[in-house]
Each structure stands twice: as C-alpha cells, then as structure tokens.
N, CA, C and O atoms as a GROMACS GRO file, in nm:
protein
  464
    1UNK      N    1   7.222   6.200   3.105
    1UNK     CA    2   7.206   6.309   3.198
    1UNK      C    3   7.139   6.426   3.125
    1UNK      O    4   7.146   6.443   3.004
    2UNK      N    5   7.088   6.488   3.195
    2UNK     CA    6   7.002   6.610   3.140
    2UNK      C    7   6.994   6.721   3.161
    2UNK      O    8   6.871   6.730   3.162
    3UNK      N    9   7.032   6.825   3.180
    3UNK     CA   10   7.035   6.937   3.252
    3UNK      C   11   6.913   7.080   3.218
    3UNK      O   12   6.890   7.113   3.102
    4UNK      N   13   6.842   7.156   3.344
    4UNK     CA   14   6.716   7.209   3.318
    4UNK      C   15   6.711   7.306   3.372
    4UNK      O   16   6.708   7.303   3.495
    5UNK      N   17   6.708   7.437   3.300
    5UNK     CA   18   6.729   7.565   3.356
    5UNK      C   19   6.633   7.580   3.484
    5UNK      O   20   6.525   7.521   3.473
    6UNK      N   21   6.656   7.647   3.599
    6UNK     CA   22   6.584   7.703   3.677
    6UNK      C   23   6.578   7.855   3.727
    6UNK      O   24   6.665   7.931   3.769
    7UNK      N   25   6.446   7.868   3.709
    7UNK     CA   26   6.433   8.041   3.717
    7UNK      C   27   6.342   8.080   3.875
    7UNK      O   28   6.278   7.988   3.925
    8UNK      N   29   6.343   8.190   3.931
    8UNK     CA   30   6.291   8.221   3.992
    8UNK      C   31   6.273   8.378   3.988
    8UNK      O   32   6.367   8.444   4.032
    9UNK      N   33   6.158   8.444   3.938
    9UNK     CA   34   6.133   8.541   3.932
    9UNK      C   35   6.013   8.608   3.961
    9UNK      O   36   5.930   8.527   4.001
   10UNK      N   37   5.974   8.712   3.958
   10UNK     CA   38   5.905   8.799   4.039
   10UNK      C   39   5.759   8.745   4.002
   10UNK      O   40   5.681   8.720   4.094
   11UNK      N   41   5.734   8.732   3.909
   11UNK     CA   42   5.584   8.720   3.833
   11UNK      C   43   5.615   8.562   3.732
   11UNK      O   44   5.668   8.535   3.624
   12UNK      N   45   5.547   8.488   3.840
   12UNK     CA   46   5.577   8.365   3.791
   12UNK      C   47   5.476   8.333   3.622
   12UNK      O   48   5.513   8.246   3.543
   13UNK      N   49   5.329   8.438   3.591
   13UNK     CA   50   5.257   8.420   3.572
   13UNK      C   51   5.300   8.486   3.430
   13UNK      O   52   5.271   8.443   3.319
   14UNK      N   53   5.359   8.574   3.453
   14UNK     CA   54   5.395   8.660   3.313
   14UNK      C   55   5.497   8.545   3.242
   14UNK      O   56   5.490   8.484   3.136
   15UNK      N   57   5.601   8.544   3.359
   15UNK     CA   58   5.706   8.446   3.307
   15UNK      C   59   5.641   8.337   3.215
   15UNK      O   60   5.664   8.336   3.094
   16UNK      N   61   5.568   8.254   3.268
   16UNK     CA   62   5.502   8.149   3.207
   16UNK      C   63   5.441   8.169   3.028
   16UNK      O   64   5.453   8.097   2.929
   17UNK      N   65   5.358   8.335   3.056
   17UNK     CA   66   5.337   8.399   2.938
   17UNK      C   67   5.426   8.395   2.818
   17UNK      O   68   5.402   8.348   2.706
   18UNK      N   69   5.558   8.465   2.875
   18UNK     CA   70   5.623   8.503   2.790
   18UNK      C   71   5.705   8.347   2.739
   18UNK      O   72   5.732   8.345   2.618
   19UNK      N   73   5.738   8.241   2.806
   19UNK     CA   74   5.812   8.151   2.761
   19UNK      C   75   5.666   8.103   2.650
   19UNK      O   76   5.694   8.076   2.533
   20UNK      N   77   5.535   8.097   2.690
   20UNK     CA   78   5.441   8.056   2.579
   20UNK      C   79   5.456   8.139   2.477
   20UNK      O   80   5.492   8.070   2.382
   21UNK      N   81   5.446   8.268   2.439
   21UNK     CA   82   5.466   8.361   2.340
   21UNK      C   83   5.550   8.306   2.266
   21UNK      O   84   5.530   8.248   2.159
   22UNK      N   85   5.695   8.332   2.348
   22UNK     CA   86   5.793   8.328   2.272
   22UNK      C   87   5.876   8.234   2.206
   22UNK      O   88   5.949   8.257   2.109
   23UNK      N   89   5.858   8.115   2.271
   23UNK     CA   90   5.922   8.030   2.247
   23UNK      C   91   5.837   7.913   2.239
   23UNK      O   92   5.903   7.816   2.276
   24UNK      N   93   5.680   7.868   2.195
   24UNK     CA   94   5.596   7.825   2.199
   24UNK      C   95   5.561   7.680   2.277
   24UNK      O   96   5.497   7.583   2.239
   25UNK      N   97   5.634   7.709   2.404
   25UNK     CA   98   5.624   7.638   2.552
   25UNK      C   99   5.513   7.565   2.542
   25UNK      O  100   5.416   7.616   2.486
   26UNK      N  101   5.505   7.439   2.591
   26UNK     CA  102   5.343   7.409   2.659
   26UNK      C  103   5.411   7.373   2.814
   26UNK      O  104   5.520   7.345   2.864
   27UNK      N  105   5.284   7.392   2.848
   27UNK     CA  106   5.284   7.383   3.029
   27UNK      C  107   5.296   7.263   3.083
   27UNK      O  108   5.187   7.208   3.066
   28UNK      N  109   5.360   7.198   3.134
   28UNK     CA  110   5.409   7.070   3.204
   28UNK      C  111   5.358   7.075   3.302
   28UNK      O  112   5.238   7.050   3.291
   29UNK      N  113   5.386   7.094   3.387
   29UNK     CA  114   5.296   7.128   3.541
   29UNK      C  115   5.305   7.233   3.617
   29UNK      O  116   5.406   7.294   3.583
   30UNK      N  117   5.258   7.278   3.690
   30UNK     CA  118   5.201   7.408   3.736
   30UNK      C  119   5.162   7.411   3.888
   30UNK      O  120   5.041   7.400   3.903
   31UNK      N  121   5.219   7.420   3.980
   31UNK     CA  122   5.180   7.404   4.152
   31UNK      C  123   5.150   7.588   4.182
   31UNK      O  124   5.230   7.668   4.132
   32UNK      N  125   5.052   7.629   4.249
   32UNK     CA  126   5.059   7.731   4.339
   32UNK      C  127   5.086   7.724   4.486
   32UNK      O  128   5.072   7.625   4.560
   33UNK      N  129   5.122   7.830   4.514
   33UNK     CA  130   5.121   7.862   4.623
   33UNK      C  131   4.996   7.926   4.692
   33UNK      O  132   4.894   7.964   4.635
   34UNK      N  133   5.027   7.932   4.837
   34UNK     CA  134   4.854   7.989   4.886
   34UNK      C  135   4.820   8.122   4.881
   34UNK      O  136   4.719   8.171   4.930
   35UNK      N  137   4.917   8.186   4.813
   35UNK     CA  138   4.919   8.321   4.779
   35UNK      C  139   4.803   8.349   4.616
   35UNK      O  140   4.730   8.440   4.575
   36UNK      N  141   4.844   8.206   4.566
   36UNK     CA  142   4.786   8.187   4.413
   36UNK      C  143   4.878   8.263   4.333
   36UNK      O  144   4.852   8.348   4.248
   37UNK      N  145   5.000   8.217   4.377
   37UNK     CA  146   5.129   8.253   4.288
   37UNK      C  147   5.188   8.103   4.235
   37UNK      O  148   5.156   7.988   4.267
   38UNK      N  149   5.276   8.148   4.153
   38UNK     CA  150   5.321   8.013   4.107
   38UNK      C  151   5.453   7.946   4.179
   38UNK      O  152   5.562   7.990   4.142
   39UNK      N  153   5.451   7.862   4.262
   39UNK     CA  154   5.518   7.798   4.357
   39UNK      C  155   5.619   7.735   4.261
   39UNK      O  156   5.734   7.762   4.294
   40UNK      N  157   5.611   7.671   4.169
   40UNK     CA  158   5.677   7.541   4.074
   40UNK      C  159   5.606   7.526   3.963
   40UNK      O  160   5.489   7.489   3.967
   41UNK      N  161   5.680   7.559   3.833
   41UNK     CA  162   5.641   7.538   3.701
   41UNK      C  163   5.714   7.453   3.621
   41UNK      O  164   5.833   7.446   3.652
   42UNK      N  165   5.675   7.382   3.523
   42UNK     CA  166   5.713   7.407   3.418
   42UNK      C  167   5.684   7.336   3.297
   42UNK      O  168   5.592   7.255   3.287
   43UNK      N  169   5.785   7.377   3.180
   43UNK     CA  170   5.726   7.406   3.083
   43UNK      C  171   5.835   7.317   2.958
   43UNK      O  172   5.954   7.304   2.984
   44UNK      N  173   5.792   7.277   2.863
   44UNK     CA  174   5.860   7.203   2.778
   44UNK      C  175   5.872   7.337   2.677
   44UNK      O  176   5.791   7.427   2.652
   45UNK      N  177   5.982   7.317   2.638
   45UNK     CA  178   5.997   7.410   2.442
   45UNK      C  179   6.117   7.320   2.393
   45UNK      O  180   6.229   7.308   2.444
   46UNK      N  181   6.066   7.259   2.282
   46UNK     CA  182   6.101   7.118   2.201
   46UNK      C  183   6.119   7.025   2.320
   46UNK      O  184   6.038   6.986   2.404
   47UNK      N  185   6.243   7.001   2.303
   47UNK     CA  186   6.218   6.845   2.381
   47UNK      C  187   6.328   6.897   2.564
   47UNK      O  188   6.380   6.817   2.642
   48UNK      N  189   6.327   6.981   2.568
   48UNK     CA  190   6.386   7.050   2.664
   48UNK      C  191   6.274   7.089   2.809
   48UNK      O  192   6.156   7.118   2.784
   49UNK      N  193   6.313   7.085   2.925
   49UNK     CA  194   6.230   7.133   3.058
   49UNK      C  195   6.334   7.244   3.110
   49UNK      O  196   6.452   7.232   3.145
   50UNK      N  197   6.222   7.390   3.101
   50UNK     CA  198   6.241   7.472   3.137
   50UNK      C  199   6.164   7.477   3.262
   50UNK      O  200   6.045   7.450   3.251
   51UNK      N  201   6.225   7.516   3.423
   51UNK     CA  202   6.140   7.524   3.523
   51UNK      C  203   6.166   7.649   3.624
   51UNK      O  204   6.273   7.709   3.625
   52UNK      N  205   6.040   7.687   3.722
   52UNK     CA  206   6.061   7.821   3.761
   52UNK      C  207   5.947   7.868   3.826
   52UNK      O  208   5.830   7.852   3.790
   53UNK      N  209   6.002   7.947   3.956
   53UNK     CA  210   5.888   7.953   4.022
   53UNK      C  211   5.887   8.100   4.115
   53UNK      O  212   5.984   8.176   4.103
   54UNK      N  213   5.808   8.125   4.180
   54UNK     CA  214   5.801   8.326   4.215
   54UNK      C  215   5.899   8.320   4.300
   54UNK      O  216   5.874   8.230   4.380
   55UNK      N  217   6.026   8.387   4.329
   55UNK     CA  218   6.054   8.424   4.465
   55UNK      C  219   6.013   8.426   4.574
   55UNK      O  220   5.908   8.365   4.593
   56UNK      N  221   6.063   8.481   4.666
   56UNK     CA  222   6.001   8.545   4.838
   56UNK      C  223   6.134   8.538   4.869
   56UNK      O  224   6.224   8.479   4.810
   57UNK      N  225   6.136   8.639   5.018
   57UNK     CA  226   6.229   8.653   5.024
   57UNK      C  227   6.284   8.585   5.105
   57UNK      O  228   6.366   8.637   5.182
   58UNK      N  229   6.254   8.455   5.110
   58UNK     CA  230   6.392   8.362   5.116
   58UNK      C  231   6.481   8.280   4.987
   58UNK      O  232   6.575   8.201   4.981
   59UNK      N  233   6.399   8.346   4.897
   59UNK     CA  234   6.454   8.289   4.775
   59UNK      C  235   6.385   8.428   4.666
   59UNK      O  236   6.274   8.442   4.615
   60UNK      N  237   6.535   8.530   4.661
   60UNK     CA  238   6.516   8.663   4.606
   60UNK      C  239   6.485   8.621   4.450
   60UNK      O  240   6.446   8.505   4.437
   61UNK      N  241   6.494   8.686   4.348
   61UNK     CA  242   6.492   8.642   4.183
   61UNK      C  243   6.609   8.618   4.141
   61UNK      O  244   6.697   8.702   4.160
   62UNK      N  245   6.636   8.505   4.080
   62UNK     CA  246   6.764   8.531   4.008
   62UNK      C  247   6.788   8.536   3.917
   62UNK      O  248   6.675   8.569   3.880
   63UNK      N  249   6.853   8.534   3.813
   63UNK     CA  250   6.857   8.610   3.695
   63UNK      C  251   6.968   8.459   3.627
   63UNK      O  252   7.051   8.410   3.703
   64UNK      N  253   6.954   8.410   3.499
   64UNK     CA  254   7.063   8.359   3.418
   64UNK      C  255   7.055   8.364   3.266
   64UNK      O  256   6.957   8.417   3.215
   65UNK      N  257   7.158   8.311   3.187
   65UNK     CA  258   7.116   8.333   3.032
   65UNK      C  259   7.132   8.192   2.995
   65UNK      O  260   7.195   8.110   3.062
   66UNK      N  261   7.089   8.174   2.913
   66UNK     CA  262   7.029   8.040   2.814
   66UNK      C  263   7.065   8.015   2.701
   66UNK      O  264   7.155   8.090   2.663
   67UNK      N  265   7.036   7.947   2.635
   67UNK     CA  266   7.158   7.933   2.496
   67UNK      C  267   7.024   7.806   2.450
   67UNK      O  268   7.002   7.710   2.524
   68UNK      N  269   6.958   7.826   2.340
   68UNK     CA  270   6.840   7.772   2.281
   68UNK      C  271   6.780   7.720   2.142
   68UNK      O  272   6.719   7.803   2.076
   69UNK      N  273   6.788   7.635   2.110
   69UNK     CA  274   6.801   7.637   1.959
   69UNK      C  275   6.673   7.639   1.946
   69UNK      O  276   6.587   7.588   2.018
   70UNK      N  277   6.656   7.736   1.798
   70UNK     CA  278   6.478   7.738   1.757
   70UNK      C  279   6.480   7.700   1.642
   70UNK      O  280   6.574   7.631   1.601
   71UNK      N  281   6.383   7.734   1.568
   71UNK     CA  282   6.342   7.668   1.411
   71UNK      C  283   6.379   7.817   1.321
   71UNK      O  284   6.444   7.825   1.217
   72UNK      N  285   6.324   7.911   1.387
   72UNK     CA  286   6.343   8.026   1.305
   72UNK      C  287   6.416   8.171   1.398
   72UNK      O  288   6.348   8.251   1.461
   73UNK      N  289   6.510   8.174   1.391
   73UNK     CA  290   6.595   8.304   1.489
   73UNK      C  291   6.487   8.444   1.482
   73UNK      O  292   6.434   8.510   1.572
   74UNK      N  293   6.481   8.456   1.317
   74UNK     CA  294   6.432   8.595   1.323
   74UNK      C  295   6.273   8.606   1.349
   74UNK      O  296   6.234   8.715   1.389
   75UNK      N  297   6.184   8.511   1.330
   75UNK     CA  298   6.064   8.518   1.465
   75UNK      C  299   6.035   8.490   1.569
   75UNK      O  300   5.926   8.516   1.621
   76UNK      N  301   6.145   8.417   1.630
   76UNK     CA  302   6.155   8.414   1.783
   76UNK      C  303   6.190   8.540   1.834
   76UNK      O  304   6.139   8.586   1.937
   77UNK      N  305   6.297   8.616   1.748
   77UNK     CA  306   6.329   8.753   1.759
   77UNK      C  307   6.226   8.843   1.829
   77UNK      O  308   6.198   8.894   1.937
   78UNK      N  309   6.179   8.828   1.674
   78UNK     CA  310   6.060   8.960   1.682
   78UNK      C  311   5.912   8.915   1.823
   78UNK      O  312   5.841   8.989   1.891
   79UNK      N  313   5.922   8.781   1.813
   79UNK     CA  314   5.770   8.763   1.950
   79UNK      C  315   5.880   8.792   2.021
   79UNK      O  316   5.867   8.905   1.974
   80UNK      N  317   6.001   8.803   2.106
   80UNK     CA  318   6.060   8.802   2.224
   80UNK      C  319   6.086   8.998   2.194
   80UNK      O  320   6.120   9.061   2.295
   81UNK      N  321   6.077   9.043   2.122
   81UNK     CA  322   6.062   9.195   2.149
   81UNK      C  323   5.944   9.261   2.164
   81UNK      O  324   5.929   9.373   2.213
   82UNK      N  325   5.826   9.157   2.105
   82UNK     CA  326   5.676   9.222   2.112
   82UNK      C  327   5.666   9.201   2.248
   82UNK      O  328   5.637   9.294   2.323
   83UNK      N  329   5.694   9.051   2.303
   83UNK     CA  330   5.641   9.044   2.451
   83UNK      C  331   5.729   9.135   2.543
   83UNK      O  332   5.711   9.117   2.663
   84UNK      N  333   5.816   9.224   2.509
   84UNK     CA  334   5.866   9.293   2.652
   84UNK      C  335   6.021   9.285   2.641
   84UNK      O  336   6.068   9.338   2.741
   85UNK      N  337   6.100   9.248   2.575
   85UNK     CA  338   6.248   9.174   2.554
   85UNK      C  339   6.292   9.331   2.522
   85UNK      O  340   6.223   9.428   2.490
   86UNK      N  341   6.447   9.315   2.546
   86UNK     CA  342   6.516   9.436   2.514
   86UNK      C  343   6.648   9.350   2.416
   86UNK      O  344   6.672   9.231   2.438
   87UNK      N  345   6.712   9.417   2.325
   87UNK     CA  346   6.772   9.338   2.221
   87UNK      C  347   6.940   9.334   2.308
   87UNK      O  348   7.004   9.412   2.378
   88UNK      N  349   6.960   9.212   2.260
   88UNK     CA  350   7.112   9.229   2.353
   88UNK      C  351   7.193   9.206   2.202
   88UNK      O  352   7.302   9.262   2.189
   89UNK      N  353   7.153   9.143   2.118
   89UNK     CA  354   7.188   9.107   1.962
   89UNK      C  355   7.133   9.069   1.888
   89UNK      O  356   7.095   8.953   1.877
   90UNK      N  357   7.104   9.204   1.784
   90UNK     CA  358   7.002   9.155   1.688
   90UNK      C  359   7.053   9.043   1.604
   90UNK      O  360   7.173   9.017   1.602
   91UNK      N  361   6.960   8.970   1.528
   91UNK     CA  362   6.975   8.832   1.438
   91UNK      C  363   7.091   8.836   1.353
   91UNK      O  364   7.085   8.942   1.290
   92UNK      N  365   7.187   8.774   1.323
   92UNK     CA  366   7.276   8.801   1.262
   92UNK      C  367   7.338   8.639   1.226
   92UNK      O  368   7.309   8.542   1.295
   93UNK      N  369   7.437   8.631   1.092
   93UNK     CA  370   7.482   8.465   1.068
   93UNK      C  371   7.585   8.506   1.146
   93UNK      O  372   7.634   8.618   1.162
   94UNK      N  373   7.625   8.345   1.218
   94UNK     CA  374   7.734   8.326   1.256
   94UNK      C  375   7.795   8.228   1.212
   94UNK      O  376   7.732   8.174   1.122
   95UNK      N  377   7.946   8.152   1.249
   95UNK     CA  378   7.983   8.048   1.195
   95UNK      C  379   7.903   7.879   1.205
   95UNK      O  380   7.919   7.783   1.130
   96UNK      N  381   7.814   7.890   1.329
   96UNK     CA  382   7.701   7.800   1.422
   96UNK      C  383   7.599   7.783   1.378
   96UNK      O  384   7.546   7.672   1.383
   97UNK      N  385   7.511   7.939   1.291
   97UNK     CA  386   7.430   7.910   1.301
   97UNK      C  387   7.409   8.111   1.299
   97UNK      O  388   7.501   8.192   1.305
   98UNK      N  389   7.264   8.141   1.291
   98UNK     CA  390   7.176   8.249   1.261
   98UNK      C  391   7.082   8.280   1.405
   98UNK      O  392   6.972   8.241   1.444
   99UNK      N  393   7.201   8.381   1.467
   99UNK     CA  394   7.185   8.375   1.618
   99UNK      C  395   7.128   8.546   1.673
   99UNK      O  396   7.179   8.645   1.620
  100UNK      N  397   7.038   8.559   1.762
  100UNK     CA  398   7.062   8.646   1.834
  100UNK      C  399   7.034   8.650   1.979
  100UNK      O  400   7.009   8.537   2.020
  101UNK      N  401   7.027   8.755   2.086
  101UNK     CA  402   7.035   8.764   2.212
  101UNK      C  403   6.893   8.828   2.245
  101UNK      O  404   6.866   8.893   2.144
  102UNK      N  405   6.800   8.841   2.327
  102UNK     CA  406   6.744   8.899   2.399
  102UNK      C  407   6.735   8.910   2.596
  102UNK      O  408   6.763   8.825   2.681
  103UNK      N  409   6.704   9.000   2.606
  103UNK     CA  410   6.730   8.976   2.754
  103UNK      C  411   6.525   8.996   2.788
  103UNK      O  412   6.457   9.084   2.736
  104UNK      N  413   6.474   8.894   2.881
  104UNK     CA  414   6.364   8.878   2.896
  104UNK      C  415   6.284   9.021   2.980
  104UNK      O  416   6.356   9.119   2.962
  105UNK      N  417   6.204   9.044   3.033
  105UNK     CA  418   6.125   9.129   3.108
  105UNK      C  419   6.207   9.136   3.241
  105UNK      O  420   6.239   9.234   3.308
  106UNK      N  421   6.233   8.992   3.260
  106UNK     CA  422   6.254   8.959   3.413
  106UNK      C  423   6.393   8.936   3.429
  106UNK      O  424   6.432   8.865   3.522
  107UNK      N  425   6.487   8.998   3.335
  107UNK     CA  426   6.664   9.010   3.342
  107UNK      C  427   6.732   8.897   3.305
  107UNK      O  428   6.853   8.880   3.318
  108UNK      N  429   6.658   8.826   3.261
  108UNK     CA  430   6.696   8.708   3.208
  108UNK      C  431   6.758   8.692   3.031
  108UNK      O  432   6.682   8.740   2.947
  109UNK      N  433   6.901   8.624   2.971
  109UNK     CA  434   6.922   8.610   2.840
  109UNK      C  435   6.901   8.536   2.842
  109UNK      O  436   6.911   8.447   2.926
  110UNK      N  437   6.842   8.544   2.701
  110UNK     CA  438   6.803   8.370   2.612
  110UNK      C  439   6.907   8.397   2.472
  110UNK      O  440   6.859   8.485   2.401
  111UNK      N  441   7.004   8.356   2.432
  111UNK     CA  442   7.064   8.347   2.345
  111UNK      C  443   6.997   8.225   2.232
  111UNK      O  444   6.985   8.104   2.253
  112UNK      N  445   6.960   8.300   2.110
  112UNK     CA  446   6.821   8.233   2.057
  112UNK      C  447   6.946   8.193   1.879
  112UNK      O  448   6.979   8.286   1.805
  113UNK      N  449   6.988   8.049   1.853
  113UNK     CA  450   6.994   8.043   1.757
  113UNK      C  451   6.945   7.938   1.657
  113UNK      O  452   6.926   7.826   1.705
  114UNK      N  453   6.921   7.954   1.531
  114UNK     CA  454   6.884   7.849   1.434
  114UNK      C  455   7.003   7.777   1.349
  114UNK      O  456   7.065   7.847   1.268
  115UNK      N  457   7.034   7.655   1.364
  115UNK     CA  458   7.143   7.568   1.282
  115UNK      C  459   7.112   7.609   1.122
  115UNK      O  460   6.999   7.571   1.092
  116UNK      N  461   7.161   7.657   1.046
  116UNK     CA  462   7.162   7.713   0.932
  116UNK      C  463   7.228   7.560   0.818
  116UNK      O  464   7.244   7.575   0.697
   0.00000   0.00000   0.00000
C-alpha cells in the first residue's frame, strides 16, 4: 500500500515551482484546466508521488504538513526559505535524524529530515 499527499492550492503553477526548487521534484504528469490552470499534477521527489491541483470554489485550498526524508536537511532548508518558506524549525539533530520545519508559500508544512 502506498500513501500520496494531496494538495490543493491557489497557484497550482508556483506550487509545482516550489516542490521543483525545493525538493528537486520532476513532473509526472500535468492536466490543465480550460482556465490554463493546473487541474491535476504531479510530481515524484525520490521514490514518493506528491499530487495537487488549483482550487475553485467547490474545492477551497487546503492546507496539510508532510514529514519527508531528504539527503541533506540544511540545503533543503535554505532552497525552501529562498523560494518563499517561513521557518517553523530551524535545522537542528534530533534523536531520528537532522530535522527541520518549514511552512510553504501556500500554508503548507513540510517537516524536512535527513537519517544521520
């Protein structure tokens, strides 16, 4: 079984951006809408499917946090504050692992750690 975050937020296009920035995503597939918004995305980072697509308002934004393992905490860090991130916990060891928090553009946490 597999389980695969789903996002829906305002700017499907930035979103897409920032998961490439930050977390060095490639694009899986990509549907618009006739607006030429992004209807249905998504996106691989390692071996994981992240997916997500614009709102309307029958389907407002919603917001969740994530829990993500990377290769390196403290430059996932720093690209997830260049692209727009606000710090929820800077990089720090824990007993797990060399972890911190950001919260995305679009209200979203990604709890970002590296297995040490």
């Amino acid at each position: 079984m597999a389980v695969s975050p789903y996002f829906l937020v305002k700017d499907g296009a930035a979103f897409l951006s920032f998961m490439t920035t930050v977390f060095d995503a490639t694009v899986a597939a990509v549907h618009h809408n006739d607006n030429g918004g992004i209807m249905h995305g998504e996106v691989n980072i390692d071996d994981s499917i992240v997916m997500f697509g614009e709102s309307t308002s029958a389907y407002p934004p919603e917001t969740g946090s994530v829990f993500v393992y990377v290769k390196d905490t403290d430059e996932t860090y720093k690209k997830a504050m260049a692209a727009g991130a606000v710090s929820r916990q800077e990089p720090m060891n824990k007993d797990y692992g060399r972890a911190a928090g950001v919260r995305d553009p679009f209200g979203n946490t990604w709890w970002i750690t590296q297995v040490l």
